[in-house]
NUKE-353061 format. One line per field, with one value per atom (N, C-alpha, C, CB): x, y, z; residue number from 1; atom name. Coordinates in steps of 0.1 Angstrom, whole numbers. Glycine has a CB too. Example, Ala and Ser with C-alpha at 12.3 -4.5 7.8 and 13.67 -1.06 7.14 Angstrom:
NUKE-353061
u: c(132	123	132	113	128	137	129	141)
v: c(-57	-45	-33	-45	-22	-11	0	-6)
w: c(78	78	78	90	71	71	79	57)
pos: c(1	1	1	1	2	2	2	2)
site: c(N	CA	C	CB	N	CA	C	CB)
end
This chain:
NUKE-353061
u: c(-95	-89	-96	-89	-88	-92	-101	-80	-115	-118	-112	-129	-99	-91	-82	-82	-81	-68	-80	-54	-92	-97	-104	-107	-107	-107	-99	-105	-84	-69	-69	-51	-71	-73	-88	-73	-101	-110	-98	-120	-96	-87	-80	-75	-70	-61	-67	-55	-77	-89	-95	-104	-100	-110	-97	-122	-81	-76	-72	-70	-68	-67	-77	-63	-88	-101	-102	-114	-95	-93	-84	-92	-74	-61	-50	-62	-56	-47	-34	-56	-24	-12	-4	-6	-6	-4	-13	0	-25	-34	-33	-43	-28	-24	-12	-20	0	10	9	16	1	4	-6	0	-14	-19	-10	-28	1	8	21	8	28	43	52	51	62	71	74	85	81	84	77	86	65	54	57	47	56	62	43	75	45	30	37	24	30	34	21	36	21	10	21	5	7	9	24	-10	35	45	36	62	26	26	19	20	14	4	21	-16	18	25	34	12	24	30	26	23	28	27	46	16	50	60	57	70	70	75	75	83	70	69	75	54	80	84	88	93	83	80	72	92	77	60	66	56	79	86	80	98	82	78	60	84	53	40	37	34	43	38	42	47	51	57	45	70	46	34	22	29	14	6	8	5	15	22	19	40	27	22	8	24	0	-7	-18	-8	-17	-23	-20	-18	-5	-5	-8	13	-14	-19	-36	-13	-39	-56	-62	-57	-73	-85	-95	-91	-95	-110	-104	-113	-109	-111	-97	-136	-89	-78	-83	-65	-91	-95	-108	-80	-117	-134	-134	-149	-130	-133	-146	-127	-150	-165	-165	-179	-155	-152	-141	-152	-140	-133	-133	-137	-122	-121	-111	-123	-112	-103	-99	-110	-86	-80	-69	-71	-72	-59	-50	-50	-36	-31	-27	-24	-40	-40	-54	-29	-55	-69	-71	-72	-82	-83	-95	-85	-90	-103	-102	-103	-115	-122	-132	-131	-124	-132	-129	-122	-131	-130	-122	-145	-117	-104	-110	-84	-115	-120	-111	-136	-116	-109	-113	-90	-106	-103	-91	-108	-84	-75	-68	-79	-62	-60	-55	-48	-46	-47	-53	-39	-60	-71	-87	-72	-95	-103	-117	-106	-110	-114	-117	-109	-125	-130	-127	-148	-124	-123	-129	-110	-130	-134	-131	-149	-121	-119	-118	-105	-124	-128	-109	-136	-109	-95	-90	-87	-82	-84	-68	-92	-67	-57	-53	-56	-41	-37	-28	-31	-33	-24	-21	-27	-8	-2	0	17	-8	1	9	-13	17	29	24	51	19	14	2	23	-2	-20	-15	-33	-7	2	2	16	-6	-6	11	-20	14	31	34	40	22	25	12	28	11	-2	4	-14	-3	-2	-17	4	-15	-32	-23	-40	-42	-45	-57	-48	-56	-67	-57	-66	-75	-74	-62	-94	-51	-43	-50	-26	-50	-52	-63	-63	-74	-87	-83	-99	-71	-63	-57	-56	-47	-45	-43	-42	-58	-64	-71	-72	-77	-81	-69	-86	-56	-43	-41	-28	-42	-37	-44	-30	-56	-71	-74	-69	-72	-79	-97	-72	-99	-117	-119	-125	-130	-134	-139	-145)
v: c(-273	-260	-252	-252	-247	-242	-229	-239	-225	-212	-198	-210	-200	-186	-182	-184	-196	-193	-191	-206	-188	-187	-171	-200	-169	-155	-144	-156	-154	-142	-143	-146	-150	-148	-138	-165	-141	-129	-114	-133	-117	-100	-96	-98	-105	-100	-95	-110	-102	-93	-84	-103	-85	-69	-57	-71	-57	-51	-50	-52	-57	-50	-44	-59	-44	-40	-24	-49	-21	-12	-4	-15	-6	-4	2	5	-12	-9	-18	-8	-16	-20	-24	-10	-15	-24	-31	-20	-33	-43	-55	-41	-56	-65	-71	-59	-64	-69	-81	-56	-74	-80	-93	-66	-95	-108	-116	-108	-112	-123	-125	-119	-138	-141	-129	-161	-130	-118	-122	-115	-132	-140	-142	-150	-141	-143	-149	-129	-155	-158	-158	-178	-152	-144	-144	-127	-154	-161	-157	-181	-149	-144	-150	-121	-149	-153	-135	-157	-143	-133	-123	-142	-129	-120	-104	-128	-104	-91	-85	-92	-73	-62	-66	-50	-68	-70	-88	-58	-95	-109	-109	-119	-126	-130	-135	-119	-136	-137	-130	-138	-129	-118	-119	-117	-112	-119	-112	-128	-116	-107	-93	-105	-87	-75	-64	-61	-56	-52	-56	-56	-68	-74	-70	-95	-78	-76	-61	-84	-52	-37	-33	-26	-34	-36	-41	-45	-52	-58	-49	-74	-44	-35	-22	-36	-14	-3	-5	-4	-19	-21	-19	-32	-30	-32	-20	-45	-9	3	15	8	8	22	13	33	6	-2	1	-21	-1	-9	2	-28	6	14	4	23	-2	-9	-21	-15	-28	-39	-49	-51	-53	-63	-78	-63	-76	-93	-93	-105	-100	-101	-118	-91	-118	-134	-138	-138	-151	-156	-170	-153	-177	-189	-192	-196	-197	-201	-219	-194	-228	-242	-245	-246	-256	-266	-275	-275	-274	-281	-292	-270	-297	-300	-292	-310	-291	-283	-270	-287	-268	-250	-251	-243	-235	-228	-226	-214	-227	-222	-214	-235	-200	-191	-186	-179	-186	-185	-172	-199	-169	-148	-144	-131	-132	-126	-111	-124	-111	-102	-87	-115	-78	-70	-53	-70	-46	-30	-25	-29	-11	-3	-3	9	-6	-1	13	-4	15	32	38	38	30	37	35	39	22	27	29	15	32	28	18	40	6	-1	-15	1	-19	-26	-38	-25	-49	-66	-73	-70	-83	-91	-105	-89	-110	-124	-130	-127	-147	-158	-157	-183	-158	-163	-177	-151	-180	-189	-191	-209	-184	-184	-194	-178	-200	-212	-208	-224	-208	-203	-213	-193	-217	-223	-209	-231	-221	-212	-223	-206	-211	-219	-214	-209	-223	-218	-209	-211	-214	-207	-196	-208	-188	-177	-175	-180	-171	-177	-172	-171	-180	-177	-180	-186	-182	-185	-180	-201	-177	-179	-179	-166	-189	-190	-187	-206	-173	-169	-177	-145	-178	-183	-174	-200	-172	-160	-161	-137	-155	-155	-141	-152	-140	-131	-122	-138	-130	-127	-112	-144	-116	-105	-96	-112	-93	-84	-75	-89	-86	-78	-71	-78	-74	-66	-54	-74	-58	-45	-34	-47	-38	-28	-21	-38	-34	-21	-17	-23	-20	-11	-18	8	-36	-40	-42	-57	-40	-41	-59	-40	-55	-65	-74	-60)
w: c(321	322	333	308	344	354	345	364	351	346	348	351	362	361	350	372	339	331	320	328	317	306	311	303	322	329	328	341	325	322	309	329	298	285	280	280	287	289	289	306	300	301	291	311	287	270	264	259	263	247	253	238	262	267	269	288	272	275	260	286	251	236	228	227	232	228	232	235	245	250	246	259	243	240	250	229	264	274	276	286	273	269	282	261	297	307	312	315	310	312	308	308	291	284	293	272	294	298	312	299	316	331	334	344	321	317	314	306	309	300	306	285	302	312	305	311	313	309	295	318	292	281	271	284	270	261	245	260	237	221	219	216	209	199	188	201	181	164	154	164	145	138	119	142	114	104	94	97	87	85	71	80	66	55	55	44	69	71	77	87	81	85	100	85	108	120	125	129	114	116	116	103	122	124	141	120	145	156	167	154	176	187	203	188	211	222	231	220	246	256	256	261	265	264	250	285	253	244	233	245	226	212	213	210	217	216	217	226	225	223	207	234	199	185	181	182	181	171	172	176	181	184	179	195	177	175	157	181	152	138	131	136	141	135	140	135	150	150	134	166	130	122	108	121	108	97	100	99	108	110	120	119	120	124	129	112	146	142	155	120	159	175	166	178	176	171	169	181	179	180	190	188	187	193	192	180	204	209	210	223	203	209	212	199	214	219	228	211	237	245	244	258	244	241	244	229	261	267	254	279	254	244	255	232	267	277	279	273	273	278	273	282	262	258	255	244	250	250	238	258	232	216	218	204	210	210	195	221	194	182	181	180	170	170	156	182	159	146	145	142	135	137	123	132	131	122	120	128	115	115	101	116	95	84	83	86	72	65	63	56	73	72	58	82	51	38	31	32	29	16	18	5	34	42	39	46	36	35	45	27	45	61	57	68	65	68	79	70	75	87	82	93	93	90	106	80	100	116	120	110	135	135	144	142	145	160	165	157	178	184	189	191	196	205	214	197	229	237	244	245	246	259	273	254	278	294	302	309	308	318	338	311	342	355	358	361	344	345	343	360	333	329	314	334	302	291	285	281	277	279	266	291	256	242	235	239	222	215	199	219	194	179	171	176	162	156	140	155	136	121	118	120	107	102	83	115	80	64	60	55	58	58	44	57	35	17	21	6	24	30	38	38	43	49	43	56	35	27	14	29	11	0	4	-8	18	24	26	38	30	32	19	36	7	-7	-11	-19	-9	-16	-28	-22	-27	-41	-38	-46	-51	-51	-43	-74	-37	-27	-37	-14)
pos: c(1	1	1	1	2	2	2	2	3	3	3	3	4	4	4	4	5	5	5	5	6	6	6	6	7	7	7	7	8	8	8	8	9	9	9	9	10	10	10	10	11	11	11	11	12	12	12	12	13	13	13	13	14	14	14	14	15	15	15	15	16	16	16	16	17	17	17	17	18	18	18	18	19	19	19	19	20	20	20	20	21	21	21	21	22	22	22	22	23	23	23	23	24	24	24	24	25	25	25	25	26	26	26	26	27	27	27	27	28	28	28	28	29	29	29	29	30	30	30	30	31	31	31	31	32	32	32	32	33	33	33	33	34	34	34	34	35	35	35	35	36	36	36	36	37	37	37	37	38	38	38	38	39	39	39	39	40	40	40	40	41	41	41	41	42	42	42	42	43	43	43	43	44	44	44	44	45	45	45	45	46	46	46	46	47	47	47	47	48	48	48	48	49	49	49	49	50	50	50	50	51	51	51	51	52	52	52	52	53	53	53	53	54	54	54	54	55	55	55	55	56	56	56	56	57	57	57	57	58	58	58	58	59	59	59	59	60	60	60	60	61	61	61	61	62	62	62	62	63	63	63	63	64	64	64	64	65	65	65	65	66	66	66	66	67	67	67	67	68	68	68	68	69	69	69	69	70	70	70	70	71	71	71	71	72	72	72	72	73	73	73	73	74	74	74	74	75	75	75	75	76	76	76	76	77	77	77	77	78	78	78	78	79	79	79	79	80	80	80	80	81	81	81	81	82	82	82	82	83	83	83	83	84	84	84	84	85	85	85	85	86	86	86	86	87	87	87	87	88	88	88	88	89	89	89	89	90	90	90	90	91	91	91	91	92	92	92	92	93	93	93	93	94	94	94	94	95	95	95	95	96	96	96	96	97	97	97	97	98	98	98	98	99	99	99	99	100	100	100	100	101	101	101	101	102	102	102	102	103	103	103	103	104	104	104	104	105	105	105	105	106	106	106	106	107	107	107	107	108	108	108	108	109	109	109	109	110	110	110	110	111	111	111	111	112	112	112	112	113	113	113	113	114	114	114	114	115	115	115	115	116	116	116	116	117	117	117	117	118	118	118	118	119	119	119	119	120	120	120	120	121	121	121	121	122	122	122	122	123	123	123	123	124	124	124	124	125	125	125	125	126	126	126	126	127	127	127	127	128	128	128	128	129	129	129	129	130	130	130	130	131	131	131	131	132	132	132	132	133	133	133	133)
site: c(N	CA	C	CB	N	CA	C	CB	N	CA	C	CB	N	CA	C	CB	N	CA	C	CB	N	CA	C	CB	N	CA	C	CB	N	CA	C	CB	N	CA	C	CB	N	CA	C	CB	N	CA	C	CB	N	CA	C	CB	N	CA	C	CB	N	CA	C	CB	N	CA	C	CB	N	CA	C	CB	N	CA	C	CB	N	CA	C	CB	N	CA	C	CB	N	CA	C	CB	N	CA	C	CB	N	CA	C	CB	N	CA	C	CB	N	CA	C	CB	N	CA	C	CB	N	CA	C	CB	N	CA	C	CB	N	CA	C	CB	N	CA	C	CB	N	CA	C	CB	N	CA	C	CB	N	CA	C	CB	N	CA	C	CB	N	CA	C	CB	N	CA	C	CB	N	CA	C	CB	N	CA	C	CB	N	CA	C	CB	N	CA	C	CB	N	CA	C	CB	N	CA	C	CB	N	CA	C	CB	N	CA	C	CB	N	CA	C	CB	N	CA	C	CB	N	CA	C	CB	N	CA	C	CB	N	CA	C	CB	N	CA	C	CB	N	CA	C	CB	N	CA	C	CB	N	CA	C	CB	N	CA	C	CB	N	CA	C	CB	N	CA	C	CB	N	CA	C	CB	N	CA	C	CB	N	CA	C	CB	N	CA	C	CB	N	CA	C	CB	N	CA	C	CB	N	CA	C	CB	N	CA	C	CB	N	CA	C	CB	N	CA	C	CB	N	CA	C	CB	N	CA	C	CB	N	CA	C	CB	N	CA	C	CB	N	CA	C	CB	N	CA	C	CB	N	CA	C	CB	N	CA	C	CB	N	CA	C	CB	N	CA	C	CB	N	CA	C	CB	N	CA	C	CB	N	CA	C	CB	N	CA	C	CB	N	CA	C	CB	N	CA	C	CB	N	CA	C	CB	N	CA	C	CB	N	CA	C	CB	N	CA	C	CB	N	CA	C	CB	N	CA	C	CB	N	CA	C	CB	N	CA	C	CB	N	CA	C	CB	N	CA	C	CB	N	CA	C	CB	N	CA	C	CB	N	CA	C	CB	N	CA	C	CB	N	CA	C	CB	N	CA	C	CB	N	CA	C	CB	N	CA	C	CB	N	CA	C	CB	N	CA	C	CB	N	CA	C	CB	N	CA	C	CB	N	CA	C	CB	N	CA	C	CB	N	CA	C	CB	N	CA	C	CB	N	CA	C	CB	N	CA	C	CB	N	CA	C	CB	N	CA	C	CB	N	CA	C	CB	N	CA	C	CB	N	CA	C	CB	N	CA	C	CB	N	CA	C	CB	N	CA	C	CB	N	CA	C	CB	N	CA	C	CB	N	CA	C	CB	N	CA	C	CB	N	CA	C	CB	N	CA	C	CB	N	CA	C	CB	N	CA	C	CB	N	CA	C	CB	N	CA	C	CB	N	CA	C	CB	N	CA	C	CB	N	CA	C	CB	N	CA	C	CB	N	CA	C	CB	N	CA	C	CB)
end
């Protein structure tokens, strides 16, 4: 995996960390499909920039706190797997999480143009309804 396509996946996360939304964008192919697990709030199906700003939008009026803190990067051939941790507060019950995640992006032309996350949903959301930890 060329290092520029792990350089443009660097950017996604420092620009969501940010909460810069054309930064984000212009990382990612117009087309983009962002597949999160359906049972959190703004998990499901996601697609192109439109969709991913939604998803973000969600999961801001859900969660207080970094969306995703990458600490691995991993040539997989022909996608990237990064491995982090997906932390925040609970805005309505302010209650904190932290779960490992690991994303899987395809890119199309060194363009990431897919990503599929996995993360512990359950620890999410018990943080969302305010059950005792």
């Amino acid at each position: 995996m060329p290092e520029a396509e792990i350089d443009s996946l660097r950017r996604i996360y420092a620009a969501i960390q940010r909460r810069d939304s054309a930064g984000l964008q212009s990382n990612l192919a117009h087309d983009i499909e962002w597949i999160l697990p359906e049972s959190v709030p703004w998990g499901g199906a996601h697609h192109g920039h439109d969709g991913i700003e939604a998803m973000i939008q969600v999961f801001e009026d859900h969660v207080d706190g970094q969306w995703s803190d990458p600490d691995d990067f991993l040539d997989a051939g022909d996608r990237v797997i990064v491995l982090g941790r997906l932390s925040g507060r609970a805005r309505a019950s302010d209650q904190r999480f932290e779960v490992p995640f690991a994303h899987v992006w395809g890119l199309t032309d060194g363009v990431p143009s897919s990503c599929r996350g996995y993360f512990d949903t359950a620890a999410i959301m018990a943080a969302l309804r305010g059950d005792a930890p």
